[in-house]
PyMOL Python script that loads the backbone (N, CA, C, O; Angstrom):
from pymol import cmd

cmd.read_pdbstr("""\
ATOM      1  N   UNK A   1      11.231  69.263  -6.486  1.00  0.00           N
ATOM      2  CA  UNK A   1      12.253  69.707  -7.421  1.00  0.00           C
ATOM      3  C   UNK A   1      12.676  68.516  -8.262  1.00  0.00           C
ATOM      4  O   UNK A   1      13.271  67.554  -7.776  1.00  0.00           O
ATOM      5  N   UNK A   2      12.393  68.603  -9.360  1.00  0.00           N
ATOM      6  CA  UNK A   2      13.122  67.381 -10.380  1.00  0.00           C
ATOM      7  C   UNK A   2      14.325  68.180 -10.944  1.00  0.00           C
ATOM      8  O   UNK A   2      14.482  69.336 -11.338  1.00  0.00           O
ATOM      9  N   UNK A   3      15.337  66.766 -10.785  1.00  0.00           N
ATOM     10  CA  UNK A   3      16.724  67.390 -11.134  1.00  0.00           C
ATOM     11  C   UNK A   3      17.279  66.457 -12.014  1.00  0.00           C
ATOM     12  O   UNK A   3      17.954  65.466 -11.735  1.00  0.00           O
ATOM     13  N   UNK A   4      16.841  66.974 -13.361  1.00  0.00           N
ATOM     14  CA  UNK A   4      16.998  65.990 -14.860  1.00  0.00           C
ATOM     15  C   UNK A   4      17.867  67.024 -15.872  1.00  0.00           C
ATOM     16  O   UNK A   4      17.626  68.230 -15.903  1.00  0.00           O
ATOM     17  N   UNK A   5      18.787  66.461 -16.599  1.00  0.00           N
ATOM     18  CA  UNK A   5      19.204  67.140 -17.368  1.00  0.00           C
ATOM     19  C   UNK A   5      19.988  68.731 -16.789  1.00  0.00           C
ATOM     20  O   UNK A   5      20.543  68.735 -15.691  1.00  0.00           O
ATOM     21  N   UNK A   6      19.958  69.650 -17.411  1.00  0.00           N
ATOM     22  CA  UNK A   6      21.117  70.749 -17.157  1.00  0.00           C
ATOM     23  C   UNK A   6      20.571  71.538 -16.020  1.00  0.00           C
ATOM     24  O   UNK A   6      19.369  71.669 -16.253  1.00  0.00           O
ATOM     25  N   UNK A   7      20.847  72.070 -15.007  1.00  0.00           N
ATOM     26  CA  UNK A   7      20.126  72.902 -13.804  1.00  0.00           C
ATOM     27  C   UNK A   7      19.899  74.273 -14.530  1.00  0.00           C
ATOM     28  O   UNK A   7      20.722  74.830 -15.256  1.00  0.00           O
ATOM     29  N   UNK A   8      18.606  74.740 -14.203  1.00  0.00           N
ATOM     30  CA  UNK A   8      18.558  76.022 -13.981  1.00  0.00           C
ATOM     31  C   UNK A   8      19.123  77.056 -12.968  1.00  0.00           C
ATOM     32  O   UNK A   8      20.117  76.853 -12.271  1.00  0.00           O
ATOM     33  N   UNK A   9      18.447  78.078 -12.968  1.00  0.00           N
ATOM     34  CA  UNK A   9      19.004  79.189 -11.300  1.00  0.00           C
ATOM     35  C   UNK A   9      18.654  78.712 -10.027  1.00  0.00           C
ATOM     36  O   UNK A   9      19.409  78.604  -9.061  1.00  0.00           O
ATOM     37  N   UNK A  10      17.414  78.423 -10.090  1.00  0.00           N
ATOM     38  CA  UNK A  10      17.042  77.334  -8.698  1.00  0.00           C
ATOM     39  C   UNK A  10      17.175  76.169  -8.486  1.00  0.00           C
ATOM     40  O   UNK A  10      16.594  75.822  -7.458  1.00  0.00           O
ATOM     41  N   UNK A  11      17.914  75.045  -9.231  1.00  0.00           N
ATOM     42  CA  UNK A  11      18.331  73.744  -9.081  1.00  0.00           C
ATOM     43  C   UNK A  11      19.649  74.354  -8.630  1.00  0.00           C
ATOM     44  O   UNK A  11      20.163  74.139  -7.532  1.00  0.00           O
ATOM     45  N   UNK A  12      20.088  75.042  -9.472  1.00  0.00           N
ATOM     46  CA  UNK A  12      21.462  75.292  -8.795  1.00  0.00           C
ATOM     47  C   UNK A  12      21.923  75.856  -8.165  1.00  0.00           C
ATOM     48  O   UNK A  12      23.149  75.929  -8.086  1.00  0.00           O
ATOM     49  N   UNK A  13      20.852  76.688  -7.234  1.00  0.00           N
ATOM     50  CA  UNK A  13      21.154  76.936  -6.038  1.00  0.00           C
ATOM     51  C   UNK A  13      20.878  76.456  -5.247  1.00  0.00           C
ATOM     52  O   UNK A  13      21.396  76.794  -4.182  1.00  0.00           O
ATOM     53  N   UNK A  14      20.027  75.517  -5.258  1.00  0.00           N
ATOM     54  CA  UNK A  14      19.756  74.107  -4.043  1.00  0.00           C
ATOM     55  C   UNK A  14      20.711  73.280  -4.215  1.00  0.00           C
ATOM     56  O   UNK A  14      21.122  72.907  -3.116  1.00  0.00           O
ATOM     57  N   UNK A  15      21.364  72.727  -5.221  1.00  0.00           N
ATOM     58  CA  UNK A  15      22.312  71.791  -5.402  1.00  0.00           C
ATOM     59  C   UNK A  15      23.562  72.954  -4.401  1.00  0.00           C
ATOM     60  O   UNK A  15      24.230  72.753  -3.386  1.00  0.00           O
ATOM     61  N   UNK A  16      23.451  73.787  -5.038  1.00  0.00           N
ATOM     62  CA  UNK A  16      25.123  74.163  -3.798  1.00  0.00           C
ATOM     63  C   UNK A  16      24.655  74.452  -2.532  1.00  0.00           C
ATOM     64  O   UNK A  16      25.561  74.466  -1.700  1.00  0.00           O
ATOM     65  N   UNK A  17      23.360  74.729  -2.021  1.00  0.00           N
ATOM     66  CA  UNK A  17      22.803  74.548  -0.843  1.00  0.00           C
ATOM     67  C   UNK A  17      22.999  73.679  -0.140  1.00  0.00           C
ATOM     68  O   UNK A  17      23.215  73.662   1.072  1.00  0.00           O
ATOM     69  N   UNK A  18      22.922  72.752  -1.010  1.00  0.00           N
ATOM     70  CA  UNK A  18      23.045  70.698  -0.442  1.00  0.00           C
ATOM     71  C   UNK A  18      24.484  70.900   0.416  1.00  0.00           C
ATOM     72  O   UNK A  18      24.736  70.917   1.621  1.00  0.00           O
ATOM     73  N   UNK A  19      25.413  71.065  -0.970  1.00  0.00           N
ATOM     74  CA  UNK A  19      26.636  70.887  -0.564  1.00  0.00           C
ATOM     75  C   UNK A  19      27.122  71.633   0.515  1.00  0.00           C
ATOM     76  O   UNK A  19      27.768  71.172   1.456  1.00  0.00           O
ATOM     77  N   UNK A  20      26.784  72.832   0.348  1.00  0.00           N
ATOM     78  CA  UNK A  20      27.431  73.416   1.316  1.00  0.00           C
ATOM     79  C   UNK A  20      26.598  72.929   3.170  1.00  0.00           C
ATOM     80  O   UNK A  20      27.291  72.729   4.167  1.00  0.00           O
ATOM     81  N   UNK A  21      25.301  72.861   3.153  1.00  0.00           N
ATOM     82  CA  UNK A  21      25.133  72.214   4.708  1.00  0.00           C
ATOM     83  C   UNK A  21      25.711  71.267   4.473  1.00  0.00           C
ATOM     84  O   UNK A  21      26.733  71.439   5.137  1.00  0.00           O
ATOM     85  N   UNK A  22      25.833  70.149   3.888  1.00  0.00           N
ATOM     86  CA  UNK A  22      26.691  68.630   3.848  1.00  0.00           C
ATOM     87  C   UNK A  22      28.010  68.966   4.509  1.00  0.00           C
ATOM     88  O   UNK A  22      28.439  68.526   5.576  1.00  0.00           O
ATOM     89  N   UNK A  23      28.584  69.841   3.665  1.00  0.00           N
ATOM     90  CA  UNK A  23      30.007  69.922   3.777  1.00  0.00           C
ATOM     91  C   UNK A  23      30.708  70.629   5.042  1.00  0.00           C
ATOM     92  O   UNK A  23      31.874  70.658   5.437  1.00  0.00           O
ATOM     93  N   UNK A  24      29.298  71.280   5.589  1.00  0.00           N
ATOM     94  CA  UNK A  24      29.677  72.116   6.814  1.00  0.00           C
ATOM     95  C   UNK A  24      29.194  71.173   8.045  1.00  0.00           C
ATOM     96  O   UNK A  24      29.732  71.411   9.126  1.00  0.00           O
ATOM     97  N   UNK A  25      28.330  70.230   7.999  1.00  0.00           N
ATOM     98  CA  UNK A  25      28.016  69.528   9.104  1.00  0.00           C
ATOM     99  C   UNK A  25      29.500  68.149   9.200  1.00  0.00           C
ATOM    100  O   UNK A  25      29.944  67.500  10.148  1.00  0.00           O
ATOM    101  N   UNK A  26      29.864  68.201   7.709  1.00  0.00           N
ATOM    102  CA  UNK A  26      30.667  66.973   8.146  1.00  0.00           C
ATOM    103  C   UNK A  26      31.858  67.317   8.220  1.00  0.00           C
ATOM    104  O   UNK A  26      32.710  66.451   8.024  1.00  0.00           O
ATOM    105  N   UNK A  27      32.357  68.994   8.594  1.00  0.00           N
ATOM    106  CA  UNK A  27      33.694  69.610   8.702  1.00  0.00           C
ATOM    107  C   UNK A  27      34.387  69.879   7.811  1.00  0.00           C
ATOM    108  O   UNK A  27      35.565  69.739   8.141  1.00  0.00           O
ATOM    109  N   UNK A  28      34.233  70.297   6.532  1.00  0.00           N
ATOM    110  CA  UNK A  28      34.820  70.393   5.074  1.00  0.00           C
ATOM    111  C   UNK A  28      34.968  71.435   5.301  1.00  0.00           C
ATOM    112  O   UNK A  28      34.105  72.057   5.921  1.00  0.00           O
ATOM    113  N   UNK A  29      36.256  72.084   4.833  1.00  0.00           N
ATOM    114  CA  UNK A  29      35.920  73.302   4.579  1.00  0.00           C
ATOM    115  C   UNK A  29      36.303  73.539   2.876  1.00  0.00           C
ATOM    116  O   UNK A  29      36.720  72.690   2.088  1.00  0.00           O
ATOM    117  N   UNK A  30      36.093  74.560   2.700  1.00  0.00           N
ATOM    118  CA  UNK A  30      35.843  75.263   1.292  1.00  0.00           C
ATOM    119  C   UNK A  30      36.688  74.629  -0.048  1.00  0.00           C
ATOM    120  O   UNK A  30      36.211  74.446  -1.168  1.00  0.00           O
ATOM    121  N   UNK A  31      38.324  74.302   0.471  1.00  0.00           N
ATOM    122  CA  UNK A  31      39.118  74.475  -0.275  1.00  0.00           C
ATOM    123  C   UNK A  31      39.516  72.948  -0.094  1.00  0.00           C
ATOM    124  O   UNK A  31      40.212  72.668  -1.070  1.00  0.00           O
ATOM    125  N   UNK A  32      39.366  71.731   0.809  1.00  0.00           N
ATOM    126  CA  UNK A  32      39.659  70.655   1.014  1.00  0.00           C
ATOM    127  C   UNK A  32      39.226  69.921  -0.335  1.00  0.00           C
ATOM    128  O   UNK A  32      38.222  70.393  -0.869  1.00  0.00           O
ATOM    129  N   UNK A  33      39.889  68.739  -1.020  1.00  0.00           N
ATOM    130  CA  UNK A  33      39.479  68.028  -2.028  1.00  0.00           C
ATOM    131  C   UNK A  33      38.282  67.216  -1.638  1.00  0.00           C
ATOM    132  O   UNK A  33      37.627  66.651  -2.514  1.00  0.00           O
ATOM    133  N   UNK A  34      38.024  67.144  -0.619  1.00  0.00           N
ATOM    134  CA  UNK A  34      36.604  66.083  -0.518  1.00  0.00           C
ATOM    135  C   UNK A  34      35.582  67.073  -0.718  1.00  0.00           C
ATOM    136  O   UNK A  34      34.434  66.712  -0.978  1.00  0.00           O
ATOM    137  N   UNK A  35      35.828  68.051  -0.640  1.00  0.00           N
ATOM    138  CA  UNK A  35      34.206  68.908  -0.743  1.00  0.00           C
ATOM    139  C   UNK A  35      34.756  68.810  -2.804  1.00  0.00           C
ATOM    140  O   UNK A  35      34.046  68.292  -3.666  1.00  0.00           O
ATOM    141  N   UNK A  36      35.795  69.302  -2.994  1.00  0.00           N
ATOM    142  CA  UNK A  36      35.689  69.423  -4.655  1.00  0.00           C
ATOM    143  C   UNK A  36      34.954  67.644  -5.273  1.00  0.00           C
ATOM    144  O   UNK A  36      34.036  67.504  -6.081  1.00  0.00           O
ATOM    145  N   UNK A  37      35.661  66.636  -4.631  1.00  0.00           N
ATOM    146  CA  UNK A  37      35.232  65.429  -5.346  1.00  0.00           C
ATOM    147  C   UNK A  37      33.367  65.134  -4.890  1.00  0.00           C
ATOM    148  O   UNK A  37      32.581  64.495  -5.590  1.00  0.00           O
ATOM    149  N   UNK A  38      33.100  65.686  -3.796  1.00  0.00           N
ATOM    150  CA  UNK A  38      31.682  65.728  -3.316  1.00  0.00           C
ATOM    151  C   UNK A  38      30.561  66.342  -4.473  1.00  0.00           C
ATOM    152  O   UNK A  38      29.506  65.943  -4.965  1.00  0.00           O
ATOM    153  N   UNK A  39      31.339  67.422  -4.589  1.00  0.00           N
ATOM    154  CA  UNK A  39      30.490  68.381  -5.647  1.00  0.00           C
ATOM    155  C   UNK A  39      30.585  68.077  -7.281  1.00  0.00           C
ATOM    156  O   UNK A  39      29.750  68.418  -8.118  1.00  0.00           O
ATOM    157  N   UNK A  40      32.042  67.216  -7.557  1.00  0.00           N
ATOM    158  CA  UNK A  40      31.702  66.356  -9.087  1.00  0.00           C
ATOM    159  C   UNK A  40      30.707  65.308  -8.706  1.00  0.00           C
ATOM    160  O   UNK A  40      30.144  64.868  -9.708  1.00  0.00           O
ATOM    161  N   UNK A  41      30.286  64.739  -7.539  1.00  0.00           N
ATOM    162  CA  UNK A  41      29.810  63.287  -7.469  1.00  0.00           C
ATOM    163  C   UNK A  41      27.782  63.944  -7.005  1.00  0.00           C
ATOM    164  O   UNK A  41      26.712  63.405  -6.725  1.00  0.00           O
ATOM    165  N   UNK A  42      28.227  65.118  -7.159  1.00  0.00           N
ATOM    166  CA  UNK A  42      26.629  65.787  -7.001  1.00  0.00           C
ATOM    167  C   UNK A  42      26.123  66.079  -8.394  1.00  0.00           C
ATOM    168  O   UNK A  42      25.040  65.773  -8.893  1.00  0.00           O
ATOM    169  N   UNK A  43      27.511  66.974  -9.098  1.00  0.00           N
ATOM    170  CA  UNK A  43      26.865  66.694 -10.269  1.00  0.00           C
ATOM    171  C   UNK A  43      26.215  65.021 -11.155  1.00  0.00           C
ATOM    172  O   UNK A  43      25.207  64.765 -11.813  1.00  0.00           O
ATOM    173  N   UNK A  44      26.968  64.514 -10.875  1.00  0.00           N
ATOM    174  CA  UNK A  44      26.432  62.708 -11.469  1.00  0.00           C
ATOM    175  C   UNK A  44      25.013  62.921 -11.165  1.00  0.00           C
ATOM    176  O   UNK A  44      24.168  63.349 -11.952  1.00  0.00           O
ATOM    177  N   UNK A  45      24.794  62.489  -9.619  1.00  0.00           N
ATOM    178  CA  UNK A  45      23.706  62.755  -9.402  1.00  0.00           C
ATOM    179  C   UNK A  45      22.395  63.266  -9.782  1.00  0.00           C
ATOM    180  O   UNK A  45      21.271  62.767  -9.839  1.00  0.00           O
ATOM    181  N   UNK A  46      22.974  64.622 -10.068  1.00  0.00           N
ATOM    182  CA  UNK A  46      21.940  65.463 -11.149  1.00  0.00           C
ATOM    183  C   UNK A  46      21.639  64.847 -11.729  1.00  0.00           C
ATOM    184  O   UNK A  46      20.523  64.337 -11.831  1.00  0.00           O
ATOM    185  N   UNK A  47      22.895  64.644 -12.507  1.00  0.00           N
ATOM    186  CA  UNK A  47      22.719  63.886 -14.300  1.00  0.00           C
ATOM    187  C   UNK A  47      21.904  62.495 -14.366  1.00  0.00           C
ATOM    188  O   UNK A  47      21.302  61.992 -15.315  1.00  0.00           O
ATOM    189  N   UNK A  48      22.052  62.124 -13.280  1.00  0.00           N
ATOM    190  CA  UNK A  48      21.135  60.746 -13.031  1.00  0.00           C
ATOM    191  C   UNK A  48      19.809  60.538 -12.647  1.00  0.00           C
ATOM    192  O   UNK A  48      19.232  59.473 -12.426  1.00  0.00           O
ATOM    193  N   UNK A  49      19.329  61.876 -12.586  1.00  0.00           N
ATOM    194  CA  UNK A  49      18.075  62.089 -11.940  1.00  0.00           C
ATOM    195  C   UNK A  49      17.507  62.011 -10.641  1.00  0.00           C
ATOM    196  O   UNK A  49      16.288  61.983 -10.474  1.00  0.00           O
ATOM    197  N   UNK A  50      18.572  61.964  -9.442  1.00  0.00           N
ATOM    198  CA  UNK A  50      18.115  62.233  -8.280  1.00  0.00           C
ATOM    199  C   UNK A  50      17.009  63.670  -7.863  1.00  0.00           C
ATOM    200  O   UNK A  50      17.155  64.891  -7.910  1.00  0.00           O
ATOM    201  N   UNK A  51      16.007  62.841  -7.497  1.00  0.00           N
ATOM    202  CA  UNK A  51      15.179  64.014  -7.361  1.00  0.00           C
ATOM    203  C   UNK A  51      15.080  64.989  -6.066  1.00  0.00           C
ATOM    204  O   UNK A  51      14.544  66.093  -5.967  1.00  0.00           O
ATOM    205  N   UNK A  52      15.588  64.420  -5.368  1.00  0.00           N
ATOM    206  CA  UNK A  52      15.380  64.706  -3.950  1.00  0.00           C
ATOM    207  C   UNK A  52      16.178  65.150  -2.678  1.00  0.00           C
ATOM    208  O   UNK A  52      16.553  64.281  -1.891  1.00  0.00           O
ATOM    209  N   UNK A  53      16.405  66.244  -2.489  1.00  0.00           N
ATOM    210  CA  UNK A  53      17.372  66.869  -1.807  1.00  0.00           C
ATOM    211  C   UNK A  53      17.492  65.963  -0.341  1.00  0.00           C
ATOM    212  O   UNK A  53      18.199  66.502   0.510  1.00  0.00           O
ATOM    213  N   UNK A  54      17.016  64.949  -0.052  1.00  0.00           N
ATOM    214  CA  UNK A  54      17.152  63.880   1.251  1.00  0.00           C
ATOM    215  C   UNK A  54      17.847  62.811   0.346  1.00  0.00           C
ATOM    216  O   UNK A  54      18.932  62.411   0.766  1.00  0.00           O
ATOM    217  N   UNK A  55      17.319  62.206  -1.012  1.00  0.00           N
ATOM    218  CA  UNK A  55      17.829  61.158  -1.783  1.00  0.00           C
ATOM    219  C   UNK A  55      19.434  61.828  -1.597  1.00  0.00           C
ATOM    220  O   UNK A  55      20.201  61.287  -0.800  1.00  0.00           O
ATOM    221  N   UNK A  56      19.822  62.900  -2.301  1.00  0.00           N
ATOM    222  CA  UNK A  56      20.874  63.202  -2.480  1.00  0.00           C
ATOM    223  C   UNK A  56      22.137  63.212  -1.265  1.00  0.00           C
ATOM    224  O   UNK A  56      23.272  62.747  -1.157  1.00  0.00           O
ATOM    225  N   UNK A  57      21.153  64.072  -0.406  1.00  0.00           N
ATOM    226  CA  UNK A  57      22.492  64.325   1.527  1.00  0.00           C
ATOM    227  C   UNK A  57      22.818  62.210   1.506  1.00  0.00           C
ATOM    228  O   UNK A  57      23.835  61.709   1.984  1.00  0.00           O
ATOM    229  N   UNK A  58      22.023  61.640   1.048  1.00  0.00           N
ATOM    230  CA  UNK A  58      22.447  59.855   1.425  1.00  0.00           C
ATOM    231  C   UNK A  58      22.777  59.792   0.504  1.00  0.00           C
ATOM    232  O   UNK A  58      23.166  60.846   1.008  1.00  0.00           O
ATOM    233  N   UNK A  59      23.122  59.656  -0.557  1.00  0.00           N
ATOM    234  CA  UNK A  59      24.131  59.416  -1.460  1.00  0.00           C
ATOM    235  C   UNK A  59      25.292  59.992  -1.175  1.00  0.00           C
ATOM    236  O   UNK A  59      26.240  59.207  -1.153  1.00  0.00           O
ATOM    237  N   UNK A  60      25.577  61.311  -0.908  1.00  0.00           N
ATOM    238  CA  UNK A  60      26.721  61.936  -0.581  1.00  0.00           C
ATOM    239  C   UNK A  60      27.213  61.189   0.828  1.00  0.00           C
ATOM    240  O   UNK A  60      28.387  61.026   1.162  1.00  0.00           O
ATOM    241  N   UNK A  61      26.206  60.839   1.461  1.00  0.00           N
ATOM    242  CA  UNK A  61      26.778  59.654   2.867  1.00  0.00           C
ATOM    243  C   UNK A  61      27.408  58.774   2.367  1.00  0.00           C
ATOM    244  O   UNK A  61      28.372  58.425   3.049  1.00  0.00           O
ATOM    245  N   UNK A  62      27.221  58.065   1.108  1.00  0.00           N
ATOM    246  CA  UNK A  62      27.485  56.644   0.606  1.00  0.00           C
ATOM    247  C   UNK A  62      28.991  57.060   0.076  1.00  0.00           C
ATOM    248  O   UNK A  62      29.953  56.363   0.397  1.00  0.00           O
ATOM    249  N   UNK A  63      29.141  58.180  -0.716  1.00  0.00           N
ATOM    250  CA  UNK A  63      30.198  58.897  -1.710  1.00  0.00           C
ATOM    251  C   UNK A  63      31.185  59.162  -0.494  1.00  0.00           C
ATOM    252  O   UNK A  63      32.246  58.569  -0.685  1.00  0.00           O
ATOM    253  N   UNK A  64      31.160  59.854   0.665  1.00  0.00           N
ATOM    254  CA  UNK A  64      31.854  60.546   1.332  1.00  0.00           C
ATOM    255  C   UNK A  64      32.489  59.690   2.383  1.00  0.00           C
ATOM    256  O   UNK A  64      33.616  59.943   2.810  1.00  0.00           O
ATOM    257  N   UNK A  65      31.644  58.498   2.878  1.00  0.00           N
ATOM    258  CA  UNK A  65      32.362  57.862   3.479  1.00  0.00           C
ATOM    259  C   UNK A  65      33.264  56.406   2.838  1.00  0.00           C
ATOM    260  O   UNK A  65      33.996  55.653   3.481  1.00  0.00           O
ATOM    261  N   UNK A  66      32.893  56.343   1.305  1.00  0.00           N
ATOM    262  CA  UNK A  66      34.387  56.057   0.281  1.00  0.00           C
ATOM    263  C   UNK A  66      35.050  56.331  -0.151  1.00  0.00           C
ATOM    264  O   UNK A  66      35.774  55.637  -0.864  1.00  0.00           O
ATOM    265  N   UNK A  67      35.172  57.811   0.117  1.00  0.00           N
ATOM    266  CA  UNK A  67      35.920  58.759  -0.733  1.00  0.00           C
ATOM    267  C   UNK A  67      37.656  58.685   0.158  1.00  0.00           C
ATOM    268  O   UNK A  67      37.823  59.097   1.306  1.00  0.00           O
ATOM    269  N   UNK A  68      38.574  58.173  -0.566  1.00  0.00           N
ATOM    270  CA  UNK A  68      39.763  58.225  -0.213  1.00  0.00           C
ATOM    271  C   UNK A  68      40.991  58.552  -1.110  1.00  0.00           C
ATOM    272  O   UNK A  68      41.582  57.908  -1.977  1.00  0.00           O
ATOM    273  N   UNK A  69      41.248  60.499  -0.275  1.00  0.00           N
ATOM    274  CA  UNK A  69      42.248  60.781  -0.915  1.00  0.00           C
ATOM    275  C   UNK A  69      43.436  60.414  -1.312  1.00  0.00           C
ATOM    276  O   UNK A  69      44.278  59.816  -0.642  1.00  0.00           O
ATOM    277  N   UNK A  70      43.539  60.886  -2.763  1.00  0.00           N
ATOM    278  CA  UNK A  70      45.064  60.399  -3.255  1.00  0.00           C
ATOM    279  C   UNK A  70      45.913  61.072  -2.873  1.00  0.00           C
ATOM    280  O   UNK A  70      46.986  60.682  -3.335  1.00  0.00           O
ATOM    281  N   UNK A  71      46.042  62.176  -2.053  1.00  0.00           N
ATOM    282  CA  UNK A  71      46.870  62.939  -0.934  1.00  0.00           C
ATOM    283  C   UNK A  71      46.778  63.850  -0.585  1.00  0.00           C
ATOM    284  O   UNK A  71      46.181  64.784  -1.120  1.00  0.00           O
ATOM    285  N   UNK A  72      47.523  63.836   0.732  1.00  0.00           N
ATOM    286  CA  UNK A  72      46.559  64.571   2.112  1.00  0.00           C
ATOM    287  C   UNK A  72      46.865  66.231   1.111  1.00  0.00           C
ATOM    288  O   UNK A  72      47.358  66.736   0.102  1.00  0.00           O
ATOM    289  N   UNK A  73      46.031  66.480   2.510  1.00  0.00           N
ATOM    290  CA  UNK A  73      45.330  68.202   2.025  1.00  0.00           C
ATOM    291  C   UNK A  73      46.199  68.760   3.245  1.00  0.00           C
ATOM    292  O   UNK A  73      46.229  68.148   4.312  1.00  0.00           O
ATOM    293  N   UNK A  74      46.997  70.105   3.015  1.00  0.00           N
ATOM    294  CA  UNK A  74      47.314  70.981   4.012  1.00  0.00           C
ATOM    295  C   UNK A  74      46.248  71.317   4.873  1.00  0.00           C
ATOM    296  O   UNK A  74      46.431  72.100   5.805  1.00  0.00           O
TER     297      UNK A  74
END
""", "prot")
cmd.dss("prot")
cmd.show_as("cartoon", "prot")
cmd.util.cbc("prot")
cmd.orient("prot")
């Protein structure tokens, strides 16, 4: 899958594929701001040409374990 420029129907349903196992193995749930800032920092990604749905779950490792909210979540 090359993921250059704007997604189609099947980039973008692997891209929320990503997110959502990511977000469910590392306890996110739906409505928490780390899954919303996860999923702007997937789009970059895209936009940057990550090709690779393994490249990407490690980047989101790199993103997620710097990611520090500007305040807490109910």
């Amino acid at each position: 899958m090359t993921l250059r420029g704007t997604a189609d129907e099947t980039q973008l349903a692997t891209l929320t594929r990503i997110l959502d196992e990511y977000c469910e193995q590392a306890g996110i749930e739906g409505s928490h701001p780390a899954r919303e800032h996860l999923a702007r920092r997937l789009i970059v990604l895209f936009g940057g040409g990550i090709d690779s749905p393994d490249d990407i779950r490690m980047a989101l490792d790199t993103i997620a374990a710097d990611w520090k909210p500007s305040q807490t979540h109910p």
